[in-house]
N, C-alpha and C positions, 0 to 999 in steps of 0.2 A: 861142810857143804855150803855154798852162794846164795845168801835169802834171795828169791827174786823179787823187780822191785814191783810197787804198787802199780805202776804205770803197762807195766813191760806182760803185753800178753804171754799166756801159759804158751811153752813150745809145741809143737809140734810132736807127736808119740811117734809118728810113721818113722821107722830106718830112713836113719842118713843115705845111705843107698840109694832107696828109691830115689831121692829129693835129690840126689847128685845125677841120676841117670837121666832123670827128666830136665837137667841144665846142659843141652849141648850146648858147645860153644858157639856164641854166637848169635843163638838163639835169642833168650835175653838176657841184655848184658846190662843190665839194671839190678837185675835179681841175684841178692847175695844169698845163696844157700847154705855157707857156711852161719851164717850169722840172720836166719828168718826174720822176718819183721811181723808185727800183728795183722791176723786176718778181720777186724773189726771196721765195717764199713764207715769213711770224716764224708758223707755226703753234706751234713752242717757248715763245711770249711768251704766246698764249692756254690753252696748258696750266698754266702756273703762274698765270694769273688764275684761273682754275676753282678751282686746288690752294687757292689763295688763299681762294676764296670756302668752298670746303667746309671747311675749316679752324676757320674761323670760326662756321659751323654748328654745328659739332661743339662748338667752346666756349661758345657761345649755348645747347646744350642740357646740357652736363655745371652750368653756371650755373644754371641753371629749377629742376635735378633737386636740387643743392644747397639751393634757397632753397623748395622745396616742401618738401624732409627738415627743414628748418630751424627751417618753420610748423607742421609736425606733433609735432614736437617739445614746441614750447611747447605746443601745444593740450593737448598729454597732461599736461607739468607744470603746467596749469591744470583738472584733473579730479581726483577722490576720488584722495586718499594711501592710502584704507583699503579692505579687501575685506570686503564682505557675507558674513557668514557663520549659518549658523543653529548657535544652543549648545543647550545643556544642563547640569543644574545635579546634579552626583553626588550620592544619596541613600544613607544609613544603611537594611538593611531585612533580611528574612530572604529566605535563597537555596536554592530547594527541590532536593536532592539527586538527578537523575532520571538510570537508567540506560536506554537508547535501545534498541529491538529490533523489527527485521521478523518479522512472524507473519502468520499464515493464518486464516479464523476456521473456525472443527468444530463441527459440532452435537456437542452434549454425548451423544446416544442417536440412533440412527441405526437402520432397523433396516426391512427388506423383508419385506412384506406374502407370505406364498405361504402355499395352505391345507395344511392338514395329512391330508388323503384325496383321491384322486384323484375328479372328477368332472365336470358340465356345470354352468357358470356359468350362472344363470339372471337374476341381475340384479346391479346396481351400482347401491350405494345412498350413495355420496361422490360429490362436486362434486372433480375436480380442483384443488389449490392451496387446501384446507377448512384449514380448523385443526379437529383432530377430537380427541376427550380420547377416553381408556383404559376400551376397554370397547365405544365407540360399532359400532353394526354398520356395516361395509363392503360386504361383499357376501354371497351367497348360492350356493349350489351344490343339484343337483336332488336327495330327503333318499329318492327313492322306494326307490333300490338297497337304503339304511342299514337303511327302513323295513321292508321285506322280510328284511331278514337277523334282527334285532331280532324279529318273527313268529314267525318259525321257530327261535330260540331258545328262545322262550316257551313255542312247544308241547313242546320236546325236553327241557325244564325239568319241563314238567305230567306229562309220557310217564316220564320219570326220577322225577319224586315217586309218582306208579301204583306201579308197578315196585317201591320201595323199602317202601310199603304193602302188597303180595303179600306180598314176601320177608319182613316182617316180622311176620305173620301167620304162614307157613308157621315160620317162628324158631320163634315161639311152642307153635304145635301139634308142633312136633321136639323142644322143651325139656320139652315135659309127657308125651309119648310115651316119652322119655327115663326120669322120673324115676317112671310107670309100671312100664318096664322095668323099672328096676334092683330094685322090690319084687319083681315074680315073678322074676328071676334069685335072690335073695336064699331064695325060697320052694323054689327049684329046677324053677320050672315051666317057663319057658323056657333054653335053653340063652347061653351065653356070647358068643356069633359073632352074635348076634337085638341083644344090648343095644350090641354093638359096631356093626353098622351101624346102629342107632338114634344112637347120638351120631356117627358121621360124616355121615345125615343132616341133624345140627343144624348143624355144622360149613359141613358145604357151605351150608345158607341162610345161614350170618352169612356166608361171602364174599359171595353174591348181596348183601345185604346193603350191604358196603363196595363192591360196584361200582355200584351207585345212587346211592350217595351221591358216590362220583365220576363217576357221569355227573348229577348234580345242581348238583355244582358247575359242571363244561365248562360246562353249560349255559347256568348263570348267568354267569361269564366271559361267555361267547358275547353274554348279554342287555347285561352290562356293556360291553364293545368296541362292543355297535351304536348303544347309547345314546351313548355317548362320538363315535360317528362322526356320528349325526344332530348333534352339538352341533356338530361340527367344520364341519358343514354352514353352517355360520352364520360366516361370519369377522368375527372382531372387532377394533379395533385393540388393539395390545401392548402401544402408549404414548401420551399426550399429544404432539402435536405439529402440524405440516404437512405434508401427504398432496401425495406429487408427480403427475407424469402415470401416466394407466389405460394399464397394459402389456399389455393382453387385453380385449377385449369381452366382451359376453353372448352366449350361445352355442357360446362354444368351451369344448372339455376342457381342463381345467386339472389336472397335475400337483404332487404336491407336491415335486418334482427338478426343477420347470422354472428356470431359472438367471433369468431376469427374474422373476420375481412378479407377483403383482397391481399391485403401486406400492411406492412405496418414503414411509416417514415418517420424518422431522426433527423432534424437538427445539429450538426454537430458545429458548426461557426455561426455565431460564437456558439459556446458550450459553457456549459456549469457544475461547479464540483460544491457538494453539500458536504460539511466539514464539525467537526466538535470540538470545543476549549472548555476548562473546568470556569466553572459560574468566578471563582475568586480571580479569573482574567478579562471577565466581560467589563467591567463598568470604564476600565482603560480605551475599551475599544469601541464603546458608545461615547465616551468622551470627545475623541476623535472625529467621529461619526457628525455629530452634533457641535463641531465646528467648522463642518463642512471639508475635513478632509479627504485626500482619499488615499484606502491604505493597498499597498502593494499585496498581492499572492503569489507566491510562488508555489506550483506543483515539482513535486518530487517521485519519483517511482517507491517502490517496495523499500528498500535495504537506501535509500537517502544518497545514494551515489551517483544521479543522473537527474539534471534540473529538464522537466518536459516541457512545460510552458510558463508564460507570466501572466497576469490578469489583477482584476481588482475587485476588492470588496464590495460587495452590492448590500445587501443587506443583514439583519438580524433577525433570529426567529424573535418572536413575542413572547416566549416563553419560555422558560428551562426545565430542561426535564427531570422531576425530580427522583427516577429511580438509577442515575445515573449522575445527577450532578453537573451535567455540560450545558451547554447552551448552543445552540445550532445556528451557523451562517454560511451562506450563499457567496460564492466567487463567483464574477463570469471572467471566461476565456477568449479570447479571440479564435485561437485553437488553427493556425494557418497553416501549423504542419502536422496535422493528423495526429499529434500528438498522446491526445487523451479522446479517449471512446468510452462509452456509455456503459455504466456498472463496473467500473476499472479501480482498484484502489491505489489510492495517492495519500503522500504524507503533503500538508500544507505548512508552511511555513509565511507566518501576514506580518507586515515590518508594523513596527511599532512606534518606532523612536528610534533616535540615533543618539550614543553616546562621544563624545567629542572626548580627545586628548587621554584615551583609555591607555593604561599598562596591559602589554598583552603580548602573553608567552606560549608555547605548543601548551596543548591540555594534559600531555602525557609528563610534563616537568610536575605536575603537581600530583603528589602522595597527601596520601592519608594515612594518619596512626591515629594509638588512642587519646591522643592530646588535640586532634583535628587537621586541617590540612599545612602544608608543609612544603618546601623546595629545600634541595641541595642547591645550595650558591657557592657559586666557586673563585674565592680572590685571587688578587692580586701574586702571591705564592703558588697558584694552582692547589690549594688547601681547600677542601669542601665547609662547608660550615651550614646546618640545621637551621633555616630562616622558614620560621610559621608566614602564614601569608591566607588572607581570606579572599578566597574566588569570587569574580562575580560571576557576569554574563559569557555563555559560551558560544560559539560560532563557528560550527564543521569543527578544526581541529585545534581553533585556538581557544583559549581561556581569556578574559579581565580579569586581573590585579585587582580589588579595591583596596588592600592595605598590605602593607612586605615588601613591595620591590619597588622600585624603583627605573625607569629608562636607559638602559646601558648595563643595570645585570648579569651576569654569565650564569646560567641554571644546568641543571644536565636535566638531559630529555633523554637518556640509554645506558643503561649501565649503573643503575640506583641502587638496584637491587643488595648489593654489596659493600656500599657506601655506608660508612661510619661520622662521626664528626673527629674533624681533623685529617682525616684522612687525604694523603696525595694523590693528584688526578693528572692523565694528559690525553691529548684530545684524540682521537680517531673518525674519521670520519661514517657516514651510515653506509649501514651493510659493512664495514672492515671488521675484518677481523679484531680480537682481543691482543692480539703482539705488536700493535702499531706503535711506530715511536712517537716520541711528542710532537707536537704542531704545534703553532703559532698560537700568541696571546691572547688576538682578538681574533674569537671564529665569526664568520657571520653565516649563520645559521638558520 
């Protein structure tokens, strides 16, 4: 009998029979019946085909990812070696000296309308927002009360000259009475005590006399004050200027204590703008001052992008403020195009000085790192090359050189960002795109 082997599962007990009935033909033709194979499940053998297969996955795509990095590669060292950049060429020129200051603008005269006698407004004879010159009538107040008082001075005036006329009549007839007297006292016809009250009658008419004449003056005061008061009835303006809103209608009483007024007038030609500098710029500009110069101002708007007017430095405050550290000065303006208006804020810009034969490049050529400031210069080769350089004075959007460059320079003002040393450059102009091809050696920019 056949030892079976170690490998070879135990057969099958069931009759051949069966195991031949259940193989029709055809059925499966894999399955040898004669010769059974084991029923012991190699699911171990199909887990390492899988590992197998995925395996190979895995290197089929770390391969793709290599030979894509590969293509990309070349494609780049087959593109521009050099970066688009826009220059600029450093100029020789003069650098104007400008100290920098937030101000306010102030009417130069300011000054509220209110009448000078209490009364009834009877009309208003301004357009709110007029521009009215000195002198022009404003309004009116009712002249009847003034009128009346003014009357009755006149007559107490007439009544006091009467009066002063009498008395000095009666002076007269006292003073001849008098020197009557004194003949027959002298004759001894009358007695002594006759020619005495004879001269203190005289006496007494020259006081009558001196009170006429002061109630002649009262009088006249009195005519004087009501005359003064009908003018006052008339309000006129004080000064040349801009008339703001009516603080009172027609009709109402108006005081001259009432704390609003009639309107309030501005000055705006010339005008003046109040302005601030740190105290370490003032002694420059007293300098100046006290040479009899005179220094320029220019007004600017908000955001420094629209020059409003020009004017000049009038004076300095007296003192600096010390919880702020500025010092205060005074511009006036001519102001001939409506320019600047009252409480408006302006950047001031006062010239100082002027610097002659300055290096001066766009402001945006100059970087800063941690070594300090800096330019991309671009030779001869269109080769960038790392030139430090010390700024000085700026002006809107150019810079002064004091030390680095030189007159005739190529700097890049665009496209820094990316720049190395040594690095290859060619030019593009502003706004172009980064695909531009090269342009010319010398840009002027």
């Amino acid at each position: 009998m056949k030892s079976p082997s170690a490998l070879e599962p135990p057969h099958d007990e069931r009759p051949a029979e069966s195991l031949s009935a259940k193989n029709e033909p055809g059925l499966y033709p894999d399955l040898d019946l004669d010769h059974p194979g084991p029923t012991k499940n190699y699911w171990w053998v199909w887990l390492i085909v899988f590992g197998l297969i995925a395996y190979g996955c895995f290197e089929l795509y770390q391969s793709e990812n290599a030979r894509k990095a590969d293509m990309t590669a070349k494609k780049g060292m087959k593109g521009p070696r050099s970066l688009p950049v826009v220059v600029a060429t450093a100029r020789s020129g003069d650098m104007p000296v400008y100290l920098q200051g937030l101000g306010t603008v102030t009417a130069n005269n300011t000054v509220t309308v209110k009448p000078r006698v209490d009364g009834q407004l009877i009309s208003v004879n301004f357009r709110e927002g007029q521009e009215v010159q000195k002198d022009d009538l404003l309004a009116k107040l009712d002249p009847r009360p003034f009128q009346v008082v003014l009357d009755q001075a006149k007559g107490n005036l007439a009544q006091a000259k009467g009066n002063l006329a009498k008395d000095e009549a009666a002076l007269r007839d006292a003073q001849a009475n008098y020197v009557r007297d004194q003949e027959l006292f002298k004759e001894q016809i009358i007695a002594k005590q006759q020619l005495d009250t004879q001269l203190a009658s005289a006496d007494q008419v020259r006081g009558s006399i001196e009170a006429d004449n002061a109630a002649i003056e009262a009088a006249q005061a009195t005519i004087n004050s009501a005359e003064l008061n009908l003018v006052y009835t008339r309000i006129t303006a004080p000064i040349s200027g801009r008339i703001g809103l009516r603080q009172t209608d027609s009709g109402n009483i108006i005081h001259s204590t009432d704390a609003n007024g009639l309107a309030v007038i501005a000055q705006l030609q010339p005008i003046a703008v109040l302005f601030t500098i740190p105290e370490d710029q003032l002694q420059p500009v007293l300098s100046k001052l006290r040479q009899g110069a005179k220094l320029r101002a220019d007004a600017y708007d908000r955001d420094e992008s629209k020059k409003l007017s020009e004017g000049t430095l009038l004076t300095v405050d007296n003192q600096i403020d010390p919880t702020t550290g500025t010092s205060k000065l005074k511009a006036v303006f001519s102001n001939e195009n409506h320019a600047l208006f009252p409480n408006q804020f302006v950047n001031i810009r006062l010239w100082l000085d002027t610097k002659r034969g300055a290096v001066i490049v766009p402001i945006v050529a100059v970087q800063r790192g941690p070594s300090g400031t800096f330019v991309y210069l671009v030779g001869p080769d269109n080769k960038v090359t790392v030139r430090a350089v010390k700024a000085g004075l700026t002006q809107d959007a150019d810079v002064a050189i004091d030390d680095g460059l030189q007159a005739g320079d190529v700097v890049v003002v665009d496209g820094a960002e990316k720049l190395a040393e040594g690095m290859s450059v060619n030019f593009r102009k502003p706004g172009q795109g980064g695909g531009g091809k090269s342009a010319a050696r010398s840009p002027k920019q």
